[in-house]
Structure formats: structure tokens, C-alpha cells
VOLOLUM-319664 format. One record per residue (C-alpha): z, x, y; residue number from 1. Coordinates in Angstrom, 2 decimals. Layout:
@Z:Z&X:X&Y:Y&k:NUM
...
END
This chain:
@Z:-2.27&X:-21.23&Y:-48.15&k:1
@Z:1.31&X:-20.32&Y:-47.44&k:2
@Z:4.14&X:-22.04&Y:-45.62&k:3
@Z:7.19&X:-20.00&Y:-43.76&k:4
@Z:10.42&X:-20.85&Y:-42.67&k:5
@Z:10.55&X:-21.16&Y:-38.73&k:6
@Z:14.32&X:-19.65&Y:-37.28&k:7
@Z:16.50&X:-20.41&Y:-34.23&k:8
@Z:18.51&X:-17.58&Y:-32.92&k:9
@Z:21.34&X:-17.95&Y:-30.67&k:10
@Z:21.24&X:-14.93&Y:-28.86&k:11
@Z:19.71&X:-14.60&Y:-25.33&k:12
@Z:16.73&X:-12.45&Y:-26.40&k:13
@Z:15.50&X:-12.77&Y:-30.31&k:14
@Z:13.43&X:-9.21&Y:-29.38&k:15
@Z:16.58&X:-7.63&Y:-28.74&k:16
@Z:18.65&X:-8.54&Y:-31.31&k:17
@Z:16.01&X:-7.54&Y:-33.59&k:18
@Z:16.19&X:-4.10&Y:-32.24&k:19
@Z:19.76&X:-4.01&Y:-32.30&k:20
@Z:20.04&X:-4.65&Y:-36.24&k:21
@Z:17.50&X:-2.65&Y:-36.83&k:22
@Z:19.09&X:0.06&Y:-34.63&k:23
@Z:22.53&X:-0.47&Y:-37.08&k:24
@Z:20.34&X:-0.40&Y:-40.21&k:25
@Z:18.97&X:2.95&Y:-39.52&k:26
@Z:22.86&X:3.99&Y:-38.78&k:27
@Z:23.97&X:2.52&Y:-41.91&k:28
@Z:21.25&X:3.97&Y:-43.96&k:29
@Z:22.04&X:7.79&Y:-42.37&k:30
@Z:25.57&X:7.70&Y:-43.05&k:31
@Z:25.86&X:8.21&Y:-46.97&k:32
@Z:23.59&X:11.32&Y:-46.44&k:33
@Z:25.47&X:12.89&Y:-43.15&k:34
@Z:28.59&X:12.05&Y:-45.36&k:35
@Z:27.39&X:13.88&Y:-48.55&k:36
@Z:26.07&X:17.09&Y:-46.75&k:37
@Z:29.61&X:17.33&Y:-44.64&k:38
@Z:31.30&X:16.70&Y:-48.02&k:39
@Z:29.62&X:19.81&Y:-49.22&k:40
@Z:29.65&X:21.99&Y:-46.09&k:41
@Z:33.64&X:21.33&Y:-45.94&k:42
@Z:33.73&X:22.03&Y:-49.66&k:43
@Z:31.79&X:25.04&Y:-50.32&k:44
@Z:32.08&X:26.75&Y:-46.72&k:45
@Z:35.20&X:25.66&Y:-45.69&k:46
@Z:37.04&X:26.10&Y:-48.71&k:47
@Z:39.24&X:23.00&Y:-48.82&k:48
@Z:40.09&X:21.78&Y:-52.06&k:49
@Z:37.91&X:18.46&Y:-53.47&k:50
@Z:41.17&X:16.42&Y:-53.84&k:51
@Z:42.35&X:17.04&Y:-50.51&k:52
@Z:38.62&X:16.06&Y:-48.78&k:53
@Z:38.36&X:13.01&Y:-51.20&k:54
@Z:42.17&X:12.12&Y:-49.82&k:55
@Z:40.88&X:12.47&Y:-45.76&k:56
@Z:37.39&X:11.61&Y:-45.75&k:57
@Z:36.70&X:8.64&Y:-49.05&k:58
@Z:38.96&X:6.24&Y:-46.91&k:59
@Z:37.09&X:7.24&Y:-43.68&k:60
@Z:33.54&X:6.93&Y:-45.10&k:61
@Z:34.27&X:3.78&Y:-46.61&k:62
@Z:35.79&X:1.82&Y:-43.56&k:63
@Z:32.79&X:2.91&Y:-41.92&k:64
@Z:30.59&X:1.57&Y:-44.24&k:65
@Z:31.67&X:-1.35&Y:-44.67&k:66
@Z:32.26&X:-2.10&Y:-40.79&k:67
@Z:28.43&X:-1.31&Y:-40.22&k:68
@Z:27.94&X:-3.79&Y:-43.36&k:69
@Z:29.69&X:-6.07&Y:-41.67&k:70
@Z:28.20&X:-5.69&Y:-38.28&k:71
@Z:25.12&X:-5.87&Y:-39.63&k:72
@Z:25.81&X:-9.45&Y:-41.86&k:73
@Z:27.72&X:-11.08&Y:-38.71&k:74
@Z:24.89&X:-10.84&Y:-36.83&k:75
@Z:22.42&X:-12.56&Y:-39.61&k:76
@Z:25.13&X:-16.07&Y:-39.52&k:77
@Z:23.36&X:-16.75&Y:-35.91&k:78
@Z:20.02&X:-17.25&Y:-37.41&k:79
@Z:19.30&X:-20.95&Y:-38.59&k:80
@Z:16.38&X:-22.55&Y:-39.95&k:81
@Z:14.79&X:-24.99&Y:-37.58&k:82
@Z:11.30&X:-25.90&Y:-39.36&k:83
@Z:8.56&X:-24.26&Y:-40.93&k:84
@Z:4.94&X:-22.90&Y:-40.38&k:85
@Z:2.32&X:-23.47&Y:-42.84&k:86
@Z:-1.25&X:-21.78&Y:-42.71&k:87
@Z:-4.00&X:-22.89&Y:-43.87&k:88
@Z:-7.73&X:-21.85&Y:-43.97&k:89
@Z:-8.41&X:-23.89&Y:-40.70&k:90
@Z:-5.27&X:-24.53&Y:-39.01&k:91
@Z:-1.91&X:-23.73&Y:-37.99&k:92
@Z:0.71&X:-26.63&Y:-38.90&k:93
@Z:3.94&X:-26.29&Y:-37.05&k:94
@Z:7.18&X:-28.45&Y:-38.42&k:95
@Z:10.18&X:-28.21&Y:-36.01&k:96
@Z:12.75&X:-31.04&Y:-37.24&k:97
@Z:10.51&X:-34.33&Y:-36.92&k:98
@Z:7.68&X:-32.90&Y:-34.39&k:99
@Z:4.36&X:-31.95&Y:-36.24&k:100
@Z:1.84&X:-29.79&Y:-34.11&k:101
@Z:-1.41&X:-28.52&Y:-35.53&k:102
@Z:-3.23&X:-25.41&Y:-33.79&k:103
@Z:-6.69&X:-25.15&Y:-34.83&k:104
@Z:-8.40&X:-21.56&Y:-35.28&k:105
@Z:-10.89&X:-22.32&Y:-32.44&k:106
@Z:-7.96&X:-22.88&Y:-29.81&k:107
@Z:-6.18&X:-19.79&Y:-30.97&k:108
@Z:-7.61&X:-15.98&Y:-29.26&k:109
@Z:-4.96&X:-14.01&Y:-31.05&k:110
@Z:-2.18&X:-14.04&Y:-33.64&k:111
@Z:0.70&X:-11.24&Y:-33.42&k:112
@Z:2.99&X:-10.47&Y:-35.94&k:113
@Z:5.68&X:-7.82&Y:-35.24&k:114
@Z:8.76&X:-6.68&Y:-37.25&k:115
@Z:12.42&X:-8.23&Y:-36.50&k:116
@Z:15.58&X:-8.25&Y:-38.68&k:117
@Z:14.93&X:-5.22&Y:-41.63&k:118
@Z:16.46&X:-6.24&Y:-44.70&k:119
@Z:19.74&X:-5.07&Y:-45.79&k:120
@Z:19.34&X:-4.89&Y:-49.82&k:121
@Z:16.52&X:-3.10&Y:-51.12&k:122
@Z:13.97&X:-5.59&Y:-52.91&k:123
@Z:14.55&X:-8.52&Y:-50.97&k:124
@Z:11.21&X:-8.72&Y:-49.27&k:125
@Z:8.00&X:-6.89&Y:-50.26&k:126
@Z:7.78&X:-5.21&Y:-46.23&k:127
@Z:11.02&X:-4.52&Y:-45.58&k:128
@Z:12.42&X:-7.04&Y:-43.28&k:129
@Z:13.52&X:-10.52&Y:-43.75&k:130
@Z:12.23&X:-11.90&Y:-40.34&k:131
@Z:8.87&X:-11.43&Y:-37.99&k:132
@Z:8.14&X:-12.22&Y:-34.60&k:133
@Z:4.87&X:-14.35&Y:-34.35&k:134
@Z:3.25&X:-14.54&Y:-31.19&k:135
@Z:0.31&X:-17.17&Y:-31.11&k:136
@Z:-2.04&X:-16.31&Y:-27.88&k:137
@Z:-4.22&X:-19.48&Y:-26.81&k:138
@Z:-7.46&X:-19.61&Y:-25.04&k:139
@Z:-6.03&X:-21.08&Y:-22.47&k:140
@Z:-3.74&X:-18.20&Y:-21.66&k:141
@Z:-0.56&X:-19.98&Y:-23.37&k:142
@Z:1.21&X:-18.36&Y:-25.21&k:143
@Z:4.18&X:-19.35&Y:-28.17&k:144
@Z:6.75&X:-16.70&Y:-30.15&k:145
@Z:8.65&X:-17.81&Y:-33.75&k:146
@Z:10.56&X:-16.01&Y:-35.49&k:147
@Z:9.30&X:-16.56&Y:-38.89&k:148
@Z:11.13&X:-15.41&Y:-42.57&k:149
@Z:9.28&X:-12.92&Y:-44.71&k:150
@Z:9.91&X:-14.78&Y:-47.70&k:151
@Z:7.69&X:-18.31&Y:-47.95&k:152
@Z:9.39&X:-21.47&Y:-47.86&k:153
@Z:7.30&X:-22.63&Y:-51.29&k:154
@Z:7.46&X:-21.32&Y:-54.62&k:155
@Z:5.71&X:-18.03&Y:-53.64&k:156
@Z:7.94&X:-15.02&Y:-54.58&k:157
@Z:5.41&X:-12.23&Y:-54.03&k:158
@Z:3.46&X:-13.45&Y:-51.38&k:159
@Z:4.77&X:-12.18&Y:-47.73&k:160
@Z:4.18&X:-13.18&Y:-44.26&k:161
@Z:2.06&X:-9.82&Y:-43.97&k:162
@Z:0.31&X:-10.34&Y:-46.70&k:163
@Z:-0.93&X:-13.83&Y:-45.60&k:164
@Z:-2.23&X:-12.29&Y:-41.86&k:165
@Z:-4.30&X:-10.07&Y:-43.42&k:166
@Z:-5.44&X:-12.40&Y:-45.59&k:167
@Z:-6.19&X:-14.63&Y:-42.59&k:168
@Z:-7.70&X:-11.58&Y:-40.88&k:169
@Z:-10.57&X:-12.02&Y:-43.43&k:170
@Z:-11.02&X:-15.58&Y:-42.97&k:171
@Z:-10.62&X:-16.78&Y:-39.79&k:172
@Z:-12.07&X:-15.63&Y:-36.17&k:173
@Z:-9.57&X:-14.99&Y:-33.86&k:174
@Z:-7.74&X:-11.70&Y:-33.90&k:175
@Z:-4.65&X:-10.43&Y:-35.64&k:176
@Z:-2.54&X:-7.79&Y:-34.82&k:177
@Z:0.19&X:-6.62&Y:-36.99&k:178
@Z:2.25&X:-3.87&Y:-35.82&k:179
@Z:4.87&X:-2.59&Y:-38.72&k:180
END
């Protein structure tokens, strides 16, 4: 069906750092508003001229925007790809540099998918974030976590990671849970 780049994150805790970006995401996408509406509260309240408040506040709007930017695109140079993950109407095929591992359907209880990184340009991946947690629950208790890309590895464009689990939640037995 579909085949996924597989990441490696060097940070102690993938979970976390996914929070954390998306936790600066949300800040960078609330301060052009908060900056706007102050703009106009200073300017039609406050009565301070527009070339004065473009002179104070421009320069301090911008470095702040662009520091979040840049917080935001450090943090994405610590993610590497590792391998892929390709799924396929009867089994999971796992590439991690040379190793090959196949998980057949019947071994597998549950698949979870669960948002990580959100995106930072608008249009760059049909759910809104770039990378997804997938945690593959075995029968026998085991348990595995990937971060996998949105985007797929092969010359798919508009297919997404999302979009192939719920195809897969048609197809196959065990369960899948995607929480967005």
C-alpha cells in the first residue's frame, strides 16, 4: 500500500519533544493576532501616533517572530531518518538500516497512531503535522513506538499516514486507534 519514513530523535523523550514544538507552534501562531489587536488598542484608545507604534513595536514583533521560527526549526535538525515502514494488506514491513522485520496482522492486537511535530508551513502535509507516533501493541503484550513522517517515502503526494490507518481500519482485524 504505502511506505513511510521511520525517524530517530535525539532527545531523551520523542513524546515530549513533540509536545514541546507543538506547545511553540501554538505560541507562534497566537502572536500575529495578540500583536494586531494591541496594535489597534494602542492606536485607537491610546492615541499614539501610527509612526511612533510602527517605530517601538515592528522591531519587537519581528525579533519575536523570528526567534520562535527559529526555536521551532532548531529543534526539527535533531530528527534523522533511520528506515522506513511499509504497509501492506497483510503485513507490517519494518526497514531500519540493513535489518528487515515483518509483523503479520495476526500477531498485531492494536495499532496507535498519535500526533507529534505539527507542521510549520501551511500545506505541507494533508493533517497538519509532519511526524506521528506509532505504537504497535502485540499479542504477546510487547509493545514498539516509531516516529513515522506524514508524508510517504514513495511517490505518493496526497496520500498521508492517517489516511492509510483508516484505510487499514477497513481491511485488516486488529484495532486502530488514531487520536488527532
Amino acid at each position: 500500500m504505502s511506505r513511510f519514513n521511520i525517524y530517530q530523535i535525539n532527545y531523551y523523550d520523542p513524546k515530549i519533544f513533540g509536545q514541546k514544538k507543538r506547545r511553540l507552534a501554538l505560541i507562534f501562531g497566537a502572536v500575529y493576532p495578540l500583536f494586531m489587536l494591541s496594535f489597534q488598542i494602542c492606536l485607537n484608545f491610546l492615541n499614539i501616533k501610527i509612526i511612533i507604534l510602527t517605530l517601538f513595536s515592528l522591531p519587537l514583533f519581528l525579533g519575536l517572530y523570528y526567534y520562535l521560527l527559529f526555536r521551532i526549526k532548531s529543534g526539527l535538525k535533531q530528527i534523522k531518518p533511520i528506515g522506513d515502514i511499509e504497509f501492506t494488506r497483510t503485513c507490517i514491513n519494518k526497514r531500519i538500516g540493513d535489518s528487515i522485520t515483518q509483523y503479520e496482522f495476526q500477531a498485531i492486537e492494536k495499532l496507535e497512531l498519535q500526533k507529534h511535530i505539527p507542521e510549520i508551513k501551511k500545506g505541507e502535509s494533508r493533517s497538519g503535522y509532519s511526524s506521528f507516533i506509532l505504537k504497535i501493541i502485540f499479542i504477546n503484550s510487547s509493545e514498539e513506538s516509531l516516529v513515522v513522517s506524514d508524508k510517504p517515502s514513495d511517490k505518493r503526494p496526497n496520500l498521508s499516514i492517517v489516511d492509510t490507518m483508516k484505510t487499514l481500519k477497513k481491511i485488516i482485524q486488529p484495532s486502530i486507534i488514531i487520536k488527532l
